[in-house]
Phi, psi and omega in degrees: 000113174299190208265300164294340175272348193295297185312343202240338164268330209257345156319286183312282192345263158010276198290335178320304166351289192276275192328352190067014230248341180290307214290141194208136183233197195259131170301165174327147122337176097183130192323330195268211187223154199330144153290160198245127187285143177292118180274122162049042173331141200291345182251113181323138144301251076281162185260146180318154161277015195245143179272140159279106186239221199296137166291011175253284179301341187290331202268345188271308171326272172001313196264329153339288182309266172344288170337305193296318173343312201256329197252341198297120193277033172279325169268332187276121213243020191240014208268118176233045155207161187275335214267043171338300181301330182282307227238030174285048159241355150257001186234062192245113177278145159198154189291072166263141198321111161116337198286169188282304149331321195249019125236018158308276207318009182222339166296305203291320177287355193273302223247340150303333183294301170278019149312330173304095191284147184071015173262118180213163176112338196316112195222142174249143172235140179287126144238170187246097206246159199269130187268127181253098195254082176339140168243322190183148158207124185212158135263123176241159184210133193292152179231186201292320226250032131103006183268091197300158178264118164226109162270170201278132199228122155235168202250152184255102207300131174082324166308312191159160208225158174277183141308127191326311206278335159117219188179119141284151189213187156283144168251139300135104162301152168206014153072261179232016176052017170297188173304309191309308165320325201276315181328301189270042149321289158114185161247155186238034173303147184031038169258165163254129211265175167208168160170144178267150194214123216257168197257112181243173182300119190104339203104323205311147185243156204271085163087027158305308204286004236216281193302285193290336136320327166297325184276284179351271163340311191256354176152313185329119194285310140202183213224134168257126200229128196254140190225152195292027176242199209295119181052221172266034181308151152297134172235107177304201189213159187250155186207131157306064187306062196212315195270357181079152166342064189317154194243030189249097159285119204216142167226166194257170192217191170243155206307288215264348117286022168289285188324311166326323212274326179315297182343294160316345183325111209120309175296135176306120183227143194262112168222135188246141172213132139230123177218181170210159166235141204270124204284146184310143171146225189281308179276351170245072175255166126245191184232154139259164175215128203243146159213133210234129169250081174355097158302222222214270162274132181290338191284307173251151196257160156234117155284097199242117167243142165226133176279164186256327185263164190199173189304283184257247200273352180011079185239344146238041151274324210208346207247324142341282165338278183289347182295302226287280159010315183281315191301332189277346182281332181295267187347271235282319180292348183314278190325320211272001181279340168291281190277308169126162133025112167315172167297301191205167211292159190241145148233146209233131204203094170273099182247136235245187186077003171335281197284349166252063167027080155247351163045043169290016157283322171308356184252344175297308186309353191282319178328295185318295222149126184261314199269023167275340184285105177298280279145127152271139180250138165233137153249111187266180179287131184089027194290312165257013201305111166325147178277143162249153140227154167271126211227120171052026170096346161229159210254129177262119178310146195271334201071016156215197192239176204287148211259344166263058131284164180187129185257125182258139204192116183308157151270102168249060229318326191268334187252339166309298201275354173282342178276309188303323163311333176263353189224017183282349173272336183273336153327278153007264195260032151257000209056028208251105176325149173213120151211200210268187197287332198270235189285021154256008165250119186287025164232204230289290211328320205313345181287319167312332196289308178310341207258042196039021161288130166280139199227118171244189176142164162257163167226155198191221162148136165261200206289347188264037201264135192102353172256183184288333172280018185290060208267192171294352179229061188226358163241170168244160152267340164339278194300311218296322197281309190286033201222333180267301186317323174298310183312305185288354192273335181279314185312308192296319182300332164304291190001298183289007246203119180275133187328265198293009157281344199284268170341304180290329189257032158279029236244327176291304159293345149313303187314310191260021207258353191033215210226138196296132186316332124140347167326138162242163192287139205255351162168180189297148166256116190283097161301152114327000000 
C-alpha cells in the first residue's frame, strides 16, 4: 500500500471502522420497482458557502466538496473487513454503481441543483439495473519457503463469482494473453490463470476479455489479471453488463505483484470472489438526477452531462467533471437572474452506471427526446489530470498535463468550428488530442452521438484513473480553469445558434452515427 494512500485513506477507514458504518452485505429480491426520487422538495436546500468566482477554483471548490462527500465513511456501505492494517484493499470507498455510496453521491448532486436559484424541475429517476455486490475476495498463493503470498486484490465485477469457500489451482502464465500465448497454455482445466494487461484509455484493458474467455472456455477455474498502471496500484476495471454475468471469478492485481505472482508459477493458489448480483429492481439500481433552467423556448434543450458514479477516490476522473457542471449551472442561472431568460432550455444532468456501461446519459436523452435535443455537452474523465511518468517504477510529475486526453467534436459544420475556437489554447498549451465524436471516442458521450444529437466533450485519463490514489491533488487548476472557461464559451456561443440550424448541419455525423446502443428512458420526466 502505498505511503500516500496510507495517509489519505487509512484515517477515514479508521473512523469508519468505530462508527460502525462500513460493513454493508447484500440485499433482497424483490420484483418491484426502484424508489423514485424527490422533485423539488418543499424544504429548500441551502444555497452554497463557495462564491461564485474564477471557473477554475468555483468549480475545484465544488469538485471538494464531491470529493469529501466520496470520502465521508458515513457513507460508505462496502467495507467488507475489521482487519484494516492487512487487508484495507477491501475497504477502499467509492461511488460504485447500486452501492449505498453510489447513490449518496446522486442525493448530494440532486441538492447542489437545488440549491440553485432559477434551477427547477430537480428531480432524481431511478433506473433499474443489475447490481454486483462483493461479500468478500482475496488470494493467497503458496511459495517454497512455506509464507503464503497474499497480495492487495480487487475483484473484476461481473467476470464470475466463486464459491463461498473460493477455488483452487495451480497457478498458470498466460504471459499477455495474446494468441499466441493463450496457443502455449497447454490445459488449464481446474486451473488459475495469471496474465498481464496493459492500462489503457477509459481503463479498458487490450484484449483481456479474450484471454478470459479463453481461460473460462478451456477449464480454468479462476483469473488474475496484473494490469500495467502506476507503481503497484490496484487498477479497476470497467465492464459491460449488456453482455451479463461471466463464468470466470477473476481479481485484478498491481503491477509488481503481478511479477511476484509469475514468479509462483506452479504453485497452489486460493482465490475467492463471493458476491452476488442483485437483479434490476428495488436493490439493483442507479439514478439520473436532472435539473432545468428554463428558456424562451421551452421545446428545445442544451444538455450538460456528467456521470457521478466510479470505482474508488475518482478524484480526477469524476471530481472535474462533476466541480464543473455545478459551476456552468450557477454561471448560467447567475445570468439569467441578470439578462433575463436564455434562447432555450439548458438541462443540467448527473448521471449514473458509468463503470459498468449503464450509460445513464442515453437515457436521459431517450427521456428528453433526441430530436428536442440542440446539442449535447459531456464532461468527461480527466479534464484536468497532471502528466505522470515513471521514473524506476515510480510515478514522477512531468509539470505537464496528462497526454490521454481528448476533446471529441460531432462533424458538425456549425459546432466544429465554434468548440475549436473556444478550445484553441487548451489544444495548445495542454496538448489535447482532437477527434471525432463516434467511434474513436471510448466513453459515455458516443450514445448521444449515436443517437444523431450533436456532441462535444472531452474524455480522457490520467496515469492514476481508476485507482485508490486517484485523489484531488492528481488535477490541477492551471488546467482545470481555461478548460471550464471553454466549456463556457461554447454553451454561450450555442446560445446564439438556432436549435434546428444546429441540427441541419450534423448531416455528416449522422451518416455516420451507427446505431444507439439501445438503453430507453425508464419513466416520465417533470419538464418545465
Amino acid at each position: 500500500m502505498s505511503v500516500l494512500l496510507q495517509r489519505l485513506l487509512i484515517p477515514t477507514l479508521l473512523s469508519c471502522l468505530l462508527l460502525s458504518a462500513c460493513v454493508g452485505g447484500s440485499g433482497g429480491d424483490d420484483d418491484s420497482t426502484p424508489p423514485v426520487g424527490p422533485t423539488d422538495p418543499t424544504d429548500p436546500t441551502p444555497p452554497t458557502s463557495i462564491p461564485l468566482g474564477e471557473a477554475g477554483e468555483t468549480s475545484y471548490a465544488h469538485m471538494l466538496e464531491y470529493l469529501d462527500v466520496v470520502l465521508d465513511p458515513a457513507n460508505f456501505d462496502e467495507c467488507l473487513t475489521t482487519d484494516l492494517e492487512t487487508e484495507w484493499y477491501k475497504c477502499i470507498p467509492g461511488p460504485r454503481t447500486g452501492s449505498g455510496l453510489g447513490h449518496v453521491v446522486h442525493d448530494w448532486a440532486a441538492n447542489q441543483l437545488r440549491a440553485i436559484d432559477g434551477i427547477v424541475n430537480v428531480q432524481q429517476q431511478p433506473f433499474a439495473f443489475p447490481v454486483f455486490k462483493p461479500v468478500d475476495y482475496s488470494l493467497s498463493v503458496s511459495t517454497p519457503d512455506g509464507e503464503p503470498f497474499r497480495p492487495a486484490v480487487f475483484p473484476w465485477y461481473f467476470q464470475g463469482i466463486s464459491p463461498p469457500e473460493g477455488v483452487t489451482g495451480e497457478l498458470v502464465d498466460l504471459g499477455g494473453g495474446s494468441l499466441l500465448d493463450r496457443l502455449r497454455a497447454g490445459d488449464l482445466s481446474g486451473k488459475i490463470v495469471i496474465f498481464t494487461a496493459t492500462q489503457a484509455l477509459n481503463a479498458q484493458t487490450v484484449g483481456a476479455q479474450r484471454a478470459l474467455d479463453f481461460a473460462a472456455e478451456n477449464g480454468a477455474v479462476g483469473a488474475i489479471v496484473a494490469i500495467e498502471g502506476p507503481a503497484n496500484e490496484l487498477v479497476a476495471q470497467n465492464y459491460n453488463t449488456i453482455e451479463g454475468l461471466r463464468p470466470l471469478p477473476t481479481v485484478v492485481v498491481g503491477e509488481f505483484d503481478g511479477d511476484r505472482l509469475v514468479e509462483l508459477v506452479g504453485q497452489p493458489a486460493h482465490l475467492l470472489v463471493d458476491a452476488s448480483v442483485q437483479p434490476p429492481g428495488p436493490t439493483g439500481f442507479s439514478y439520473n438526477s436532472y435539473g432545468f433552467l428554463p428558456g424562451i423556448d421551452r421545446d428545445n434543450y442544451l444538455v450538460i452531462g456528467t456521470p457521478v458514479n466510479g470505482w474508488f477516490t475518482v478524484g480526477s476522473e469524476r471530481g472535474p467533471g462533476v466541480g464543473g457542471l455545478i459551476y456552468l449551472a450557477r454561471y448560467l442561472a447567475d445570468r439569467v437572474a441578470r439578462d433575463g431568460p436564455l434562447p432555450y432550455t439548458v438541462v443540467f444532468a448527473f448521471t449514473g452506471g458509468h463503470e459498468v456501461f449503464g450509460f445513464g446519459q442515453e437515457r436521459v436523452l431517450q427521456c428528453l427526446g433526441p430530436e428536442n435535443v440542440a446539442a449535447y455537452i459531456h464532461l468527461g474523465a480527466g479534464l484536468a489530470s497532471k502528466g505522470y511518468i515513471e521514473v524506476a517504477g515510480q510515478p514522477t510529475e512531468t509539470g505537464l498535463a496528462a497526454t490521454q486526453r481528448a476533446l471529441f467534436i460531432s462533424e458538425n459544420l456549425i459546432l466544429e468550428p465554434t468548440v475549436l475556437a473556444a478550445f484553441a489554447d487548451v489544444v495548445a498549451t495542454q496538448v489535447l488530442t482532437v477527434s471525432a465524436a463516434g467511434s474513436l471516442n471510448p466513453g459515455e458521450a458516443r450514445a448521444a452521438y449515436a443517437l444523431q444529437i450533436p456532441t462535444m466533450g472531452i474524455s480522457g485519463a490520467g496515469l492514476f484513473h481508476h485507482s485508490p490514489s486517484d485523489t484531488a491533488d492528481k488535477i490541477s487548476v492551471d488546467y482545470l480553469g481555461p478548460v471550464i472557461e471553454s466549456y463556457r464559451s461554447v454553451i454561450e456561443s450555442l446560445m446564439d445558434t438556432e436549435p434546428d440550424t444546429l441540427r441541419a448541419a450534423n448531416a455528416l455525423a449522422n451518416a455516420l452515427a451507427g446505431d444507439p446502443i439501445g438503453f430507453q428512458c425508464p419513466g416520465p420526466v417533470q419538464v418545465p
